[in-house]
N, C-alpha and C positions, 0 to 999 in steps of 0.2 A: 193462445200464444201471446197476444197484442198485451192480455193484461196481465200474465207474468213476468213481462218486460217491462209496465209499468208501475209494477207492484216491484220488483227488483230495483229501477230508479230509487224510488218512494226511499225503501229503505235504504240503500247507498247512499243517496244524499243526507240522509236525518234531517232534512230539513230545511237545509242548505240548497242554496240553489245554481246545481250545477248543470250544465246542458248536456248530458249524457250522451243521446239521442244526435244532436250536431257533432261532437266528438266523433260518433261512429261513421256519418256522414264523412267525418275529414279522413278516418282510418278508409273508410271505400275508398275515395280520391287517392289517397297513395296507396295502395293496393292494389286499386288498379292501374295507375301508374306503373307501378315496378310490373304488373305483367303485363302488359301493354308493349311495353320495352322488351320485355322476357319475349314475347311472342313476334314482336316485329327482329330482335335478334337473332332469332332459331329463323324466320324466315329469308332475312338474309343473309344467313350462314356466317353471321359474328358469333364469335366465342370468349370467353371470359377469357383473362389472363390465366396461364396454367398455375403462375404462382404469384405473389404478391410479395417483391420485394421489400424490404426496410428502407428505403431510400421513396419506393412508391408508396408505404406507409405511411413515410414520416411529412413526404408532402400530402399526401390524404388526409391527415391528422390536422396540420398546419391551417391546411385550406379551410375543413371542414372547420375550425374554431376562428380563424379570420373573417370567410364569409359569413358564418352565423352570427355572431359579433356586428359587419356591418350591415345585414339586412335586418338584426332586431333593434339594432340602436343608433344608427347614424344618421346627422342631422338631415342632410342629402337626401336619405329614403324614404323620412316622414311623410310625402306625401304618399307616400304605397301603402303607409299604416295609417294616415290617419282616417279613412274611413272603419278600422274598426278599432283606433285608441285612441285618449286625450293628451294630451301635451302636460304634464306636472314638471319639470324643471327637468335640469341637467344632473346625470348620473355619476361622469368622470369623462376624462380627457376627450374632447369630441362624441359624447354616446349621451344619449338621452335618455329620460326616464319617461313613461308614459302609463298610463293607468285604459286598461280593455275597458271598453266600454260595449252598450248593447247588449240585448239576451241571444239564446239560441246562439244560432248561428253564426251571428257576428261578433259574437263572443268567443266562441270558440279560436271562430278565424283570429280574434285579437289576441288571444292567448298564444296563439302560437307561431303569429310572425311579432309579437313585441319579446320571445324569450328565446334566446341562444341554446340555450341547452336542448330546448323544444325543435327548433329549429335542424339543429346538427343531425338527426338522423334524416330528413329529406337532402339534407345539405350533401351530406356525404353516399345517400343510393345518387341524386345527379351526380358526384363524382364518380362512383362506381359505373354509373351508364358510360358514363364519358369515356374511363378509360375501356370500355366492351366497345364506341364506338366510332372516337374520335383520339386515340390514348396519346398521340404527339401533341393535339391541341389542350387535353386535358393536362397533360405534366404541365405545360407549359404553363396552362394557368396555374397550377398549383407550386411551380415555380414561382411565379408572380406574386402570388397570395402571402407564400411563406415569408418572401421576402417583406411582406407588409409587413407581416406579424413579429418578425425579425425587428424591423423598423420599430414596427410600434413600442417593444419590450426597450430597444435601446433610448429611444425617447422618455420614455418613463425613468430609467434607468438613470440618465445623465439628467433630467431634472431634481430627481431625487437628490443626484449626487450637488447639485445646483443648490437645493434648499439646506440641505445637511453643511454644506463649505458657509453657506451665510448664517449658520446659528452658529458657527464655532468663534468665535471671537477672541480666543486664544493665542490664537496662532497669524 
């Protein structure tokens, strides 16, 4: 079994050297996560939302893309990454660029607290726990969140609008 698994690697990388092996190590950790939650929930008789409104979607969505956002690139959280990234320069507006560093293991971990996208699916089962077990404190964050991301889009927005009014020299 050991060496079909690493005979499977082998060829999935070509070559390349990916950490396959600590990947699945991260997939156990949230795996068992979500049932962890799942089992302390059934235990103490919490229940899922029956339904999942549009309003509790839209701040779910909101959250999820603001926090992923701020825990893969903001300058504030670098010290949480920087034991498994390096510092390469600035990405955009307050967000950082960093490059994983280390093998295995802490490569992996690098890979997926420096990427938002990676990120949003742990991002969003904690919001899901939240609303199974705390769902006023959770809106509320995701109240908060939106309004960041709200924030953030109109700042970008009216800078834009800022640089665009000073090339126009016409008028």
């Amino acid at each position: 079994m050991t060496e079909t698994l690493k005979e499977t690697a082998q060829e999935y990388e070509g070559g390349a050297d990916r950490p396959l092996a600590s990947y699945g190590r991260i997939l156990a950790v949230y795996g068992g996560a979500v049932g962890a939650l799942t089992v302390v929930a059934k235990l103490t008789g919490r229940r899922a939302p029956e339904r999942i409104g549009p309003l509790d979607l839209a701040l779910m969505g909101l959250f999820t893309h603001r926090m992923s956002r701020t825990l893969a690139k903001d300058t504030v959280l670098s010290p949480l990454r920087a034991p498994f990234t390096k510092y390469v320069g600035v990405s955009g507006p307050s967000e950082l660029e960093e490059e994983v560093r280390g093998t295995g293991l802490r490569h992996a971990v690098g890979e997926l607290v420096s990427c938002p996208f990676c990120l949003s699916q742990w991002v969003a089962s904690a919001y899901a726990a939240g609303m199974v077990f705390a769902p006023r404190l959770t809106r509320l964050a995701g109240a908060t969140m939106t309004a960041v991301t709200v924030s953030d889009w109109l700042q970008l927005a009216y800078s834009r609008m800022v640089k665009e009014a000073g090339e126009d020299t016409s008028g």
